[in-house]
N, C-alpha and C positions, 0 to 999 in steps of 0.2 A: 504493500500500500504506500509503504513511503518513499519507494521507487518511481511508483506512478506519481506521485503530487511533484517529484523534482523532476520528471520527465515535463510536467502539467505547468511546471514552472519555468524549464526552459522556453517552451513554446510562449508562451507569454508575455517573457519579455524581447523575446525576438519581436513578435507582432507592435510590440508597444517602442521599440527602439525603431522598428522598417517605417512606423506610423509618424514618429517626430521627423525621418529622415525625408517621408514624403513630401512633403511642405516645400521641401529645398531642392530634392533632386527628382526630374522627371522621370528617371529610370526605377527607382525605389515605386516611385506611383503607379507604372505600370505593373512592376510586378506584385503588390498586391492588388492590383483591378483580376491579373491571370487567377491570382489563388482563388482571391472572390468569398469565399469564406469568412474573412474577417470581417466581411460586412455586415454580412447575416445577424441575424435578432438575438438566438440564440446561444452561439459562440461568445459574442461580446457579453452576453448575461452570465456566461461560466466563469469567461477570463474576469469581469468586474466582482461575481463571488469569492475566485481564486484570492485575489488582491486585495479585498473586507476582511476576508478570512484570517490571512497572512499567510495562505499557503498550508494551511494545517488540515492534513487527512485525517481529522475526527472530528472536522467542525459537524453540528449535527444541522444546521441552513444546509449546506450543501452538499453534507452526504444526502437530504432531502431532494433536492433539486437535479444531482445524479440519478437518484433512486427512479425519480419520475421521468428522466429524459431515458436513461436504458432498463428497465424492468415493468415496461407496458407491454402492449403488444408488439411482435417482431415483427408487422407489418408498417407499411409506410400509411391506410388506410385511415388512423385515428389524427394522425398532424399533420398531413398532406389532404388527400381527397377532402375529408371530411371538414375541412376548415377551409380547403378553396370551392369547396360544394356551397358552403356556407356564403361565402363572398357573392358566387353568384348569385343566390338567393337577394342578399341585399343589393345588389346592384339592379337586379330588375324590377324590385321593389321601390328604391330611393333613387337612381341615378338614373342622368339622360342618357340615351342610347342603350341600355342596359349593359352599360360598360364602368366602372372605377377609373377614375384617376391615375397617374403614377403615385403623386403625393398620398390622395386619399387610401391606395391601396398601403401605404409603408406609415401612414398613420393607423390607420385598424394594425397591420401588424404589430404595433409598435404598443398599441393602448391595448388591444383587446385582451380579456383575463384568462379567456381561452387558448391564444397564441402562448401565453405566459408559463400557465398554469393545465391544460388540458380538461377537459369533462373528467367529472369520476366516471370508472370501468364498473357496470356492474353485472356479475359472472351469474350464470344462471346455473342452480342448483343440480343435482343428481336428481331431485323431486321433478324437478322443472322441465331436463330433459326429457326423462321418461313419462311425463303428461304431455307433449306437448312432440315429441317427435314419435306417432303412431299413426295409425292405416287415416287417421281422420283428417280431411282436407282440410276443414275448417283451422283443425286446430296447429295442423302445418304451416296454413296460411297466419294465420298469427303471431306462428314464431318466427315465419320470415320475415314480417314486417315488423320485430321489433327494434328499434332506433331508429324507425324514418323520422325524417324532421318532419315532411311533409303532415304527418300525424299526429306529431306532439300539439299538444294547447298551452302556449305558454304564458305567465301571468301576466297580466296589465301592468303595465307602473303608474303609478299613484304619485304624480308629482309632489314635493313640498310633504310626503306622509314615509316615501322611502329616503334616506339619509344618503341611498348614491344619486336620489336625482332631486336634487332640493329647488328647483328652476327649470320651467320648459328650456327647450330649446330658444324660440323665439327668443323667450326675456334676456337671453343673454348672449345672442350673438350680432346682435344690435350693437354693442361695445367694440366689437371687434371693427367696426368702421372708420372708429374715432383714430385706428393708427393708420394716419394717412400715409399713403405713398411719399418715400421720400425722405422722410420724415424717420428722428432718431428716439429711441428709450431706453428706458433703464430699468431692470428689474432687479428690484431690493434685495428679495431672498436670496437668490445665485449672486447676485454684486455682475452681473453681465449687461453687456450691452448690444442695443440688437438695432438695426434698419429695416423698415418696415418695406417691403415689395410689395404692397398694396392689399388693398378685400379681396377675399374667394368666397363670396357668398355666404360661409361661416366662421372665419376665422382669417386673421390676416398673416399673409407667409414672412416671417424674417429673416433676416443675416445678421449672423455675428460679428461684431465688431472687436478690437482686441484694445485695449486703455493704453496710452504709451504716455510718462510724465515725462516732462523734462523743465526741469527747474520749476517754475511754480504755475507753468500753462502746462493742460491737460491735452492730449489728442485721443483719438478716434481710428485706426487703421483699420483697411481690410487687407485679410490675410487669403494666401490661396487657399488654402482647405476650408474656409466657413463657404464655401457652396457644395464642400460633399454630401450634408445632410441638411434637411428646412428644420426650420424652427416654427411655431403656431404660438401665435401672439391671439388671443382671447382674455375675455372679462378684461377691467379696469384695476381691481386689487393688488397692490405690487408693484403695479407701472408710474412713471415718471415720463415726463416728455423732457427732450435734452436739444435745447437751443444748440446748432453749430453752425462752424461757417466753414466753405470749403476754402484749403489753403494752396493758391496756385502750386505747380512743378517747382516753380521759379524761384518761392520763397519757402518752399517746404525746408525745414531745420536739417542740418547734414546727417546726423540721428536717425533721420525718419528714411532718409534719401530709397528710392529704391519700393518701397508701399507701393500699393497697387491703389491706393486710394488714403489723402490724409485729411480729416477734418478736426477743426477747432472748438475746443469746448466752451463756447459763452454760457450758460446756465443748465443744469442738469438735476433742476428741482421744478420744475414745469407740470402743475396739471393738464394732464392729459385731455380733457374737456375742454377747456379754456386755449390750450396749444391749438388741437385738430378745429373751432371752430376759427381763430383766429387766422389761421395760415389760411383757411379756404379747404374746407372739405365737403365734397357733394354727398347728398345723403338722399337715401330715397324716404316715400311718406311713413313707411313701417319702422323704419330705425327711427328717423322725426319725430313720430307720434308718441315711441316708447322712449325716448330720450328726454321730451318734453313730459313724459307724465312721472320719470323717475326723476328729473331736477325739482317737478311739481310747480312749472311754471304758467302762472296765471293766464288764462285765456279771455278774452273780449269775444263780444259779436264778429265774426267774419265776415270776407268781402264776397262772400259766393251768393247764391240766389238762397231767399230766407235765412240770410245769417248765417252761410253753411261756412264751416271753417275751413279751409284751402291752404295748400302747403307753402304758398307765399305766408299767411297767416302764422304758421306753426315757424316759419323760420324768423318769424322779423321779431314775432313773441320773444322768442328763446336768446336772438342776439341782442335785444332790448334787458332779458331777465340776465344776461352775462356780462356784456358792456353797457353797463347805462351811462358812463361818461365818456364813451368815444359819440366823437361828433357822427352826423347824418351819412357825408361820404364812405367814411369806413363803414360804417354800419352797413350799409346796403352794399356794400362791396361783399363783406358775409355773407350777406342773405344770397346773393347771385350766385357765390360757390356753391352755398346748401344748395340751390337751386339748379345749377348746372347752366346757368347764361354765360355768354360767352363774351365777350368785353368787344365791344367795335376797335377795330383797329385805324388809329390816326390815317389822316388821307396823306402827311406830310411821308407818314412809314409808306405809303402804298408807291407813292410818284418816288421816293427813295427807288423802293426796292426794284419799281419799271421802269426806269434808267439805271440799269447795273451797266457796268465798263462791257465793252468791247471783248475785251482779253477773255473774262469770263464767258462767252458763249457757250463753249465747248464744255464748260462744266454741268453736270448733272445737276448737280444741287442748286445751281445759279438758275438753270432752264426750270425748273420748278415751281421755286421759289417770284421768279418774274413773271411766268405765267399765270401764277395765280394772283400774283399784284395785278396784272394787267386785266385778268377778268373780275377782280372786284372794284378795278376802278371801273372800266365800262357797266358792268352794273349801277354803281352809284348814277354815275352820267346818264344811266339810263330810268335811273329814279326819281332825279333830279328834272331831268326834261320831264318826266308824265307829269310830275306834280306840281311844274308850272302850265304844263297844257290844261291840268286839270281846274288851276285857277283863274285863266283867261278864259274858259269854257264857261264857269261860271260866271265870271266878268260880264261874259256876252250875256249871259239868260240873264241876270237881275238887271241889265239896261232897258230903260224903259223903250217899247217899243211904238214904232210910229202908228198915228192911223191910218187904215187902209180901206177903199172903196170898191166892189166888185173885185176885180182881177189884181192878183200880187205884180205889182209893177214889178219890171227887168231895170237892175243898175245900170246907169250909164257907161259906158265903159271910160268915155271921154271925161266923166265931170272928176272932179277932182276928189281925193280921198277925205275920207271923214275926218277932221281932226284928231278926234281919240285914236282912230286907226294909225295918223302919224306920228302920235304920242308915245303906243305902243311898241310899233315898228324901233322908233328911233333909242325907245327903252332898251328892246331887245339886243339892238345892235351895240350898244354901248356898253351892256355887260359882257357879251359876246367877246367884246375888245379886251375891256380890263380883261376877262379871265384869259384871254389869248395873252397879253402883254404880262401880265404875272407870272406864268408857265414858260415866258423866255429868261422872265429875271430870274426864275430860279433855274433855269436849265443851265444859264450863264454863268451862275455864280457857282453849279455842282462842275462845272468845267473849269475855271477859276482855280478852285482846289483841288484839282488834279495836279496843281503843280506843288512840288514840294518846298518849304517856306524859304530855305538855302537860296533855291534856286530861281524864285520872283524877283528876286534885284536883275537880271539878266533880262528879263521881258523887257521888250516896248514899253515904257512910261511904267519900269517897276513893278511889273504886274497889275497897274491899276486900271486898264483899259478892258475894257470888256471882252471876251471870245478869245481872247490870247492868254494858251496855255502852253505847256508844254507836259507832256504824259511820258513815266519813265514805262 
């Protein structure tokens, strides 16, 4: 026995020395992806016994936990079949496609008490056989189908009255929203730090972060191995939201040189609530609804028909019941993130971005990007013309109209135009102009500054003449 636990022991820390080396060498990484085993649920639950334990062949934890992994059945039918029988069941039950996830399926492995722990075995009697395996069909059939799932009835949960399910589901995966994409925390009990990769419908996925001090500022790295396994950020209890700022290449500390990502610690006592509505986080009307009745914030008559309360309603309440001293603009800048509105973008960024250089053409991202400047300017131009047609239209109807005798007289074609008609006219053309003469001064001046500031003493009149550039 004490052969085997230093046998149990060398293996272990091999795996745990190949595991620190992976980080650093892509050859070590490959070859535990080959063995493949070290990944697995179960293996890592031996070797983290092994290592609780200290290695001792008479701990009686894990002479249990051996006794249950080899002294079941010799088949693979009670932790294979029967647990991926099981999967599919819920999958076509709960899941789109009647398919799992990646995550979701190495979540159930990972949580379920079954994966862990197995069903009890329960062995049927010498009595049992012998009733039960005779000439009678019936009672053959019977005995064949003992352990279908498909036949078991299994009990209700009794939310809030069973001690493992003290909360629907719903009431508490509403929280998991508030870690927005992007966006850093801190979980008190581990002292870990995670990045939030945004909502999956029940729980939000994260990356570990690793803390690096240096002298009295704190940082933030990502390391290569925090994407071998996800992490599930859910509920609020625990969490802290962590103010950061990202630290260019440029001036990242020598220390750090090399991170795959380094950010700055400004505060790392942040409520999470207060964080996620503050930065902009969209929220649909079910998390809203249940967010707003667990802060318990006060509701008015709404803007809907009979008073009905409306999810503009439920967001301007909530950032009024969070921020009552930030002014009206940020306020409603909140409510649009709740809300998922999308900010108009400046016409100054648009005529930017549809006049990019030359040089750029051939770029992807430039042809894009100016494409789609160029169809939301024609858009606007094209929204802006209706809704002045639409107001000379009406111009024309509320003009009072002449009287008429028998037959609608034909205009002259020779008499001269109506006065208001040349008022008009003369309106149109005059805006027509300015907006023409504007779009050359700024075309002038984005030409202008193509040249670089060195090199304007060398223009014609010093660079202050208009259309005289010089482009490196």
């Amino acid at each position: 026995m004490l052969a085997g636990m230093e046998f149990l022991k060398e293996i272990t820390e091999t795996v745990l020395y190949l595991a620190k080396l992976s980080s650093r060498s892509k050859k070590h990484a490959e070859l535990l992806r080959d063995v493949a085993w070290t990944e697995e649920t179960m293996p890592l639950e031996l070797m983290s016994g092994f290592i609780q334990s200290g290695y001792d062949a008479h701990n009686e934890e894990l002479r249990e936990m051996l006794r249950r992994l080899k002294s079941g059945t010799a088949s693979t039918k009670d932790l294979l079949e029967s647990t991926f029988a099981h999967l599919t069941d819920v999958a076509q039950r709960h899941a789109k496609n009647d398919k799992l996830g990646f995550y979701s399926r190495w979540l159930y492995a990972v949580c379920s008490p079954y994966g862990r722990e197995s069903a009890p075995q329960t062995w049927p009697s010498d009595t049992d056989w012998f009733e039960y395996r005779t000439s009678d069909a019936n009672l053959n059939k019977q005995f064949l189908n003992l352990g279908n799932i498909k036949g078991q009835h299994l009990p209700e949960i009794v939310y809030g009255e069973d001690g493992r399910f003290p909360q629907k589901p719903s009431e508490v995966v509403y929280r998991s929203a508030l870690f927005t994409q992007g966006c850093c925390f801190y979980h008190t009990p581990t002292d870990q730090f995670f990045m939030s990769l945004g909502f999956r419908k029940w729980g939000a996925l994260g990356l570990e972060l690793s803390k690096r001090a240096l002298g009295h500022q704190e940082y933030l790295t990502l390391e290569a191995s925090a994407t071998d396994s996800p992490y599930w950020m859910f509920d609020l209890e625990n969490w802290v939201a962590v103010e950061v700022r990202a630290v260019l290449p440029c001036c990242t500390p020598e220390y750090l040189q090399g991170s795959e990502m380094v950010l700055e610690i400004l505060n790392a006592g942040v409520d999470v609530v207060y964080a996620a509505i503050k930065r902009g986080t969209f929220l649909t009307v079910e998390c809203l609804r249940a967010l707003v009745r667990q802060l318990k914030v006060p509701l008015g008559p709404g803007s809907g028909k009979n008073d009905r309360v409306l999810k503009k309603d439920l967001a301007a309440a909530l950032v009024g019941f969070l921020f009552p001293g930030e002014d009206m603009e940020t306020q409603q800048k909140m409510i649009s993130s709740i809300l998922g509105q999308k900010a108009s973008v400046d016409l100054r960024v648009l005529h930017l971005v549809a006049g990019l250089d030359a040089e750029n053409a051939d770029d992807r991202i430039y042809k894009k990007m100016k494409q789609q400047a160029t169809e939301e300017l024609h858009k606007r131009f094209m929204e802006k013309g209706r809704k002045q047609q639409e107001e000379d239209d009406k111009e024309a109807r509320d003009a009072p109209a002449a009287p008429s005798r028998g037959a609608r007289r034909q205009p002259d074609p020779q008499a001269p135009p109506h006065p208001d008609e040349m008022k008009r006219h003369e309106e149109s053309v005059a805006r027509v102009h300015k907006e023409h003469v504007k779009q050359q001064a700024k075309q002038a001046e984005r030409r202008n500054n193509l040249t670089p500031a060195d090199l304007k003493q060398f223009l014609p009149g010093g660079g202050a003449i208009a259309d005289q550039y010089r482009r490196e």
